[in-house]
C-alpha positions in Angstrom: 2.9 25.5 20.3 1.5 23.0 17.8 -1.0 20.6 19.2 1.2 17.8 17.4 4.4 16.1 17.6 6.7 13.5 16.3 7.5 10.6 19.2 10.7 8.3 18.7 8.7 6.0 16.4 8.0 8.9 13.8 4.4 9.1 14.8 2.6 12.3 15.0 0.5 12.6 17.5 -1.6 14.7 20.1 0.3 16.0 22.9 -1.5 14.3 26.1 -2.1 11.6 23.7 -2.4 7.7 25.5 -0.8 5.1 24.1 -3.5 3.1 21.6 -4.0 -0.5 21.9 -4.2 -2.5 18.3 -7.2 -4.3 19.7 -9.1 -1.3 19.2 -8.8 -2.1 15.3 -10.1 -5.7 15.5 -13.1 -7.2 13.5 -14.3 -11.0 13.4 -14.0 -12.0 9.5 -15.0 -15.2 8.4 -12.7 -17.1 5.9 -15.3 -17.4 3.2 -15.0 -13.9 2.9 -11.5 -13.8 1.7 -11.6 -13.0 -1.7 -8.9 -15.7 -4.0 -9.1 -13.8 -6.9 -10.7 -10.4 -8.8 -14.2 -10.2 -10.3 -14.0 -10.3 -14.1 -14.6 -7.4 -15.7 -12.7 -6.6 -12.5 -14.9 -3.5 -12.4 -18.2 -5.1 -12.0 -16.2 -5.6 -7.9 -19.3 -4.6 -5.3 -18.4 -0.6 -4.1 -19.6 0.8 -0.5 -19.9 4.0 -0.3 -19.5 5.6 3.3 -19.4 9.5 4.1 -17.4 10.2 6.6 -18.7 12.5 8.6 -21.9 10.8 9.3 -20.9 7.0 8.7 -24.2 6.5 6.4 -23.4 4.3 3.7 -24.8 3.1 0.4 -23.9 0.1 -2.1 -23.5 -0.3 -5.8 -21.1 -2.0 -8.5 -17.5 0.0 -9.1 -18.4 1.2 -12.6 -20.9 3.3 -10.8 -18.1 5.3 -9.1 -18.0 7.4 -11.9 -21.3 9.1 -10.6 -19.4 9.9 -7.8 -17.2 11.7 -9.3 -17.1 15.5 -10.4 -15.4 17.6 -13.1 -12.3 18.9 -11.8 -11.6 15.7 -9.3 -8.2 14.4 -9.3 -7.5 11.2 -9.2 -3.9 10.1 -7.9 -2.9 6.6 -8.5 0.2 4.4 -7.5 1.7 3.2 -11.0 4.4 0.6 -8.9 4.5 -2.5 -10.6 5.5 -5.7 -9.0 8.0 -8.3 -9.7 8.6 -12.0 -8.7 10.3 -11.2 -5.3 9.5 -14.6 -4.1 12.6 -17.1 -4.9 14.0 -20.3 -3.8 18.0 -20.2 -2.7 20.2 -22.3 0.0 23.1 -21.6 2.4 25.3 -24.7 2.3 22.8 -27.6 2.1 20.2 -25.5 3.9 17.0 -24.9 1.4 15.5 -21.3 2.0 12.9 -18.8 1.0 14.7 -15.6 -0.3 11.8 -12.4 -0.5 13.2 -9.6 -2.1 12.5 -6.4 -1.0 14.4 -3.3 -2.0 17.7 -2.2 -3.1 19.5 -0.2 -0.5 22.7 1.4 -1.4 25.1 -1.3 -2.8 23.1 -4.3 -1.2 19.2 -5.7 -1.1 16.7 -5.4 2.1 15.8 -9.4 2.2 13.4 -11.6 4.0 14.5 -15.3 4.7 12.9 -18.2 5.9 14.4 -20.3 7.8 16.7 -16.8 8.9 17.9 -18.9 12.0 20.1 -21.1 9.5 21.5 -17.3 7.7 24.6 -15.5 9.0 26.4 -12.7 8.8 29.5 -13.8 6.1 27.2 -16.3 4.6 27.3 -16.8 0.8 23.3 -17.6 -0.6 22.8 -19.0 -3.6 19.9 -18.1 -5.7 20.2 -20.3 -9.3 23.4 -18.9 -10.6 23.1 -15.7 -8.2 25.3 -15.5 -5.4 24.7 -12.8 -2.6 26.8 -12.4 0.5 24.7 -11.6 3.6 26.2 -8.5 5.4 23.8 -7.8 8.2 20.9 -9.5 10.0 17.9 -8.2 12.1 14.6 -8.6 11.1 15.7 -7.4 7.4 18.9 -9.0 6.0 20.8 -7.1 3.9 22.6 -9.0 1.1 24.9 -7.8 -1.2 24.1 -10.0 -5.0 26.6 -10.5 -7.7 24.1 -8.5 -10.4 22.9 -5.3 -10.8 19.5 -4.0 -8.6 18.0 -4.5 -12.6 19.6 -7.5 -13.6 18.3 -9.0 -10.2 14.8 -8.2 -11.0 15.4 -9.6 -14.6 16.7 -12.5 -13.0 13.8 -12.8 -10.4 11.0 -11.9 -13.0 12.7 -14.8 -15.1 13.2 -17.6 -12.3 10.8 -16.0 -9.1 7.0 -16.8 -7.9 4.3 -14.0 -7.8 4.7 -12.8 -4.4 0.8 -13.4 -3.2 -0.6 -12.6 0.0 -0.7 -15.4 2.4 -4.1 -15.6 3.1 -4.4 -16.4 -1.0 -4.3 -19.7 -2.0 -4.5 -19.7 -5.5 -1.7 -18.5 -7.4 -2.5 -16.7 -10.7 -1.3 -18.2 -13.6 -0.1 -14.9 -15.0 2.0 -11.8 -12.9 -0.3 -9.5 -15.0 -3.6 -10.8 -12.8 -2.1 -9.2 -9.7 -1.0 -5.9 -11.5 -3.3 -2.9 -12.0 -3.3 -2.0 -15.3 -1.9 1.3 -15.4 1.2 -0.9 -13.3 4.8 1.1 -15.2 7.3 1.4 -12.6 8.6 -1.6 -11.6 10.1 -2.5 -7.9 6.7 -3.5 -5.5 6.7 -6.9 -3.5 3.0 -6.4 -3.3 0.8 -4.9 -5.3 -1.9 -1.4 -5.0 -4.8 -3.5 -4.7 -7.2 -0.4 -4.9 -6.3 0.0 -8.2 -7.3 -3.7 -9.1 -10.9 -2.4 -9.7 -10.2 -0.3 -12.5 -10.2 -1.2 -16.3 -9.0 0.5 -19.3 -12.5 1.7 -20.4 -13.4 2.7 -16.9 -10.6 5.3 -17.0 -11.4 6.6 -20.5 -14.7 7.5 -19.2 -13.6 8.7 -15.9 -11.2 11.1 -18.4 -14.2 12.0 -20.8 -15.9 13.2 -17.9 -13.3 15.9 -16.7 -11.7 13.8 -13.9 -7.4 14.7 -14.4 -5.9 11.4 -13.5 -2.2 12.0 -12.2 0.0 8.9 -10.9 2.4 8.8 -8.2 5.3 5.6 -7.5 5.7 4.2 -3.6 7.2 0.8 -4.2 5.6 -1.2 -1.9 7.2 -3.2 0.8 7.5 -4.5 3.9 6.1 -0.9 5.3 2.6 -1.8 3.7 2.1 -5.3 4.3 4.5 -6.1 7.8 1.5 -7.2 10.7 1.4 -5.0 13.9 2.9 -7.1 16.2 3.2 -5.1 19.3 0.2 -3.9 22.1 -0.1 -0.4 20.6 0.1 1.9 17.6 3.1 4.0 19.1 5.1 0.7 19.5 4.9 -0.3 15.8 8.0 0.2 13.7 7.1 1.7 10.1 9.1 0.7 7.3 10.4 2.9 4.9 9.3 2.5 1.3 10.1 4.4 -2.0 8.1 7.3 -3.4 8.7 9.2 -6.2 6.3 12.8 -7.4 7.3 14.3 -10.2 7.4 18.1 -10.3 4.7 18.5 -12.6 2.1 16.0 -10.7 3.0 18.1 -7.4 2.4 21.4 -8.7 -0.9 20.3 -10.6 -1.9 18.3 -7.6 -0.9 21.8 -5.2 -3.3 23.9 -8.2 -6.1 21.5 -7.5 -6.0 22.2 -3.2 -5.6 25.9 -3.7 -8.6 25.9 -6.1 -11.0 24.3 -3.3 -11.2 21.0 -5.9 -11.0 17.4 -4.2 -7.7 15.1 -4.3 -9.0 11.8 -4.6 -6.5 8.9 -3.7 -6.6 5.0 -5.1 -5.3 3.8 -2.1 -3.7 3.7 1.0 0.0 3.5 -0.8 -0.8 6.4 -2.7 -2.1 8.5 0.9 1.0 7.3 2.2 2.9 8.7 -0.4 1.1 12.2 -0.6 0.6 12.8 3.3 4.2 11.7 3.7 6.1 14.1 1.2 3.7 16.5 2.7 4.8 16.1 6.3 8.3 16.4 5.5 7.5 19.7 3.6 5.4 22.1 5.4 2.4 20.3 4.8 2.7 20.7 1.1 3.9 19.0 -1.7 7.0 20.6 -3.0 7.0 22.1 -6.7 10.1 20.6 -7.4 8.7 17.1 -6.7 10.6 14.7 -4.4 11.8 10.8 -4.6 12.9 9.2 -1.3 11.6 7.1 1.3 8.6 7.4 3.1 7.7 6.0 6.6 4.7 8.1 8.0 2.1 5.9 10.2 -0.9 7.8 9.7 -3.2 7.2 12.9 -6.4 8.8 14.5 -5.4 12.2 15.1 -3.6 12.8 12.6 -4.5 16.2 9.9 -4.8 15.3 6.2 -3.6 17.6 4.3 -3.9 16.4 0.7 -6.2 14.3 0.2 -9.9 14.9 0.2 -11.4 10.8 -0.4 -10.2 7.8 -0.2 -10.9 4.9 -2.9 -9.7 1.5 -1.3 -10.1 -2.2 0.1 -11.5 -3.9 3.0 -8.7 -4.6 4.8 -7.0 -7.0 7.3 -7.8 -6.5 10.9 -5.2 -5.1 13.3 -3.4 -3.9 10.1 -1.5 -0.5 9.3 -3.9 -0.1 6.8 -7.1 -0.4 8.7 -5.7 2.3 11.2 -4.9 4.8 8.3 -8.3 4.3 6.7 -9.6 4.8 10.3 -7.7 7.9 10.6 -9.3 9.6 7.7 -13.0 8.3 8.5 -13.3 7.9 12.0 -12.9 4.5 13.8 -16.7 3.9 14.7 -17.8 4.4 11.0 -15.1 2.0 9.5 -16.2 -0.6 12.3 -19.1 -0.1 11.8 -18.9 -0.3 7.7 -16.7 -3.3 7.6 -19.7 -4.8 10.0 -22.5 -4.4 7.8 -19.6 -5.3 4.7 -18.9 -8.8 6.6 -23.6 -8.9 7.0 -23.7 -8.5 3.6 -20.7 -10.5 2.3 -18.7 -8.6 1.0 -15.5 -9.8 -0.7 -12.6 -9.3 1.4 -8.4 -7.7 1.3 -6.3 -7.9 -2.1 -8.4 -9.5 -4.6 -11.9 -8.1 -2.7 -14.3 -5.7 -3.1 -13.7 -1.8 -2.7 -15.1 1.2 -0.7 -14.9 4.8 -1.8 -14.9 7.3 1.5 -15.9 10.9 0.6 
């Protein structure tokens, strides 16, 4: 009998296992810390370096991650891009905040504020867009009068940059909150990990033998949605999009089978490799796979793909911080983000990075 199984919330877990309380994954962070915007050059970001097995860590700039890295590495990288999901609509005479999420079926999974004034058989108006609202929970689901890509053209043309709340200063460009290998567009949020690379960085990761190979999850509310509840196995994980083409999986399997390390740029892009993975005996499958993903990787949990982990500082109590604490252990990360908040480190989207080996 496997050690591991699946509980009602999709989590895999020990058998035996205690529920885990959220508070576990808490860490004082003062304000200052929050980061507004990226360095410029944006890799010239601070980089901690923390080996996972014995929690010892070390400090230098992000260019310098390319002495960290080894000929034959593989670097996977989320190529989402994001769109202005954030726009302004009414029911009636009531004024609201419409967040766009994802197109599901014939109709969009939508965040409103105020949702009280929202119901089902409402009409919203967005500009000249009309969308009938056809179910309510936490997620509405409204069915527009445009196509899923004539609504994005419509919201990249009349929407706001969907920032994190704890940033307070818009850019004045979408492009300053896109990575810039960003091609697949359809994420409410973007893969901050990959903020910290430029163009020139990646040529010279490339000259030096590292294969770079991209993945898609279109991140939404799965990634960024707070933990609300007491413990891990009470959280509800949102389904996102993924998408690995057959080529990527089957160079990506080549790379595992010849001993060589899967590097990933981010906790979307574990997400999206652990999860097909799960679903699939563990492996990716050769003929690649696009579908959703809602795997809420916590301590215990096996990786099977990925060998490091290049990502953020992130928010306390978060998915996030559990997944990164699944792969490194949740003393070390503590203890890391400790001596990160000591030495002032830049903090979340626009922040500074660690790389865990």
């Amino acid at each position: 009998m496997s050690p591991y199984f699946v509980n009602r919330l999709g989590l895999r877990q020990n058998r035996g296992h205690m529920p885990t309380p959220i508070e576990l994954f808490d860490y004082e962070l003062p304000p200052e810390l929050i980061a507004q915007h990226s360095v410029e050059p944006r890799d010239h970001s601070r980089l901690m370096l923390l080996d996972r097995e014995s929690g010892v860590t070390q400090e230098k700039q992000f260019f310098g991650i390319i002495d960290e890295l080894h000929e034959g590495d593989v670097l996977v990288m989320n190529n989402t891009k994001v769109f202005r999901a954030r726009l302004r609509g009414s029911v009636g005479e009531h004024e609201l905040e419409v967040f766009l999420l994802r197109p599901r079926g014939d109709a969009w999974d939508v965040l409103v504020r105020p949702g009280r004034r929202v119901s089902v058989g409402d009409t919203m108006k967005i500009g000249d867009v009309s969308g009938e609202v056809v179910s309510k929970s936490d997620v509405m689901s409204v069915q527009f009068d445009l196509s899923d890509q004539q609504l994005i053209d419509y919201a990249n043309a009349h929407g706001e940059i969907p920032i994190p709340p704890y940033v307070s200063e818009v850019p004045d460009s979408i492009e300053k909150y896109q990575t810039v290998y960003a091609e697949q567009t359809g994420s409410v949020a973007a893969p901050t990990a990959g903020f910290h690379f430029t163009e020139e960085l990646l040529e010279k990761i490339r000259a030096k033998g590292v294969s770079i190979e991209y993945v898609t999850l279109h991140v939404g509310i799965g990634t960024f949605r707070p933990v609300k509840t007491d413990t891990l196995e009470e959280h509800k994980m949102h389904a996102e999009y993924v998408t690995i083409a057959p080529e990527v999986a089957q160079r990506i399997n080549a790379t595992k089978r010849e001993g060589r390390r899967v590097i990933a740029v981010g906790t979307t892009t574990v997400r999206t490799l652990e999860g097909v993975a799960a679903d699939h005996e563990w492996s990716l499958p050769a003929e690649g796979f696009s579908g959703d993903v809602n795997l809420f990787i916590t301590p215990g949990f096996t990786f099977n793909v990925i060998d490091a982990l290049i990502t953020n500082f992130h928010l306390p109590k978060s998915t996030l911080l559990v997944l990164v604490s699944a792969f490194a252990g949740r003393e070390h990360v503590l203890s890391a983000y400790d001596q990160a908040v000591q030495g002032e480190f830049r903090f979340f989207s626009f922040g500074d990075a660690m790389f865990i080996r």
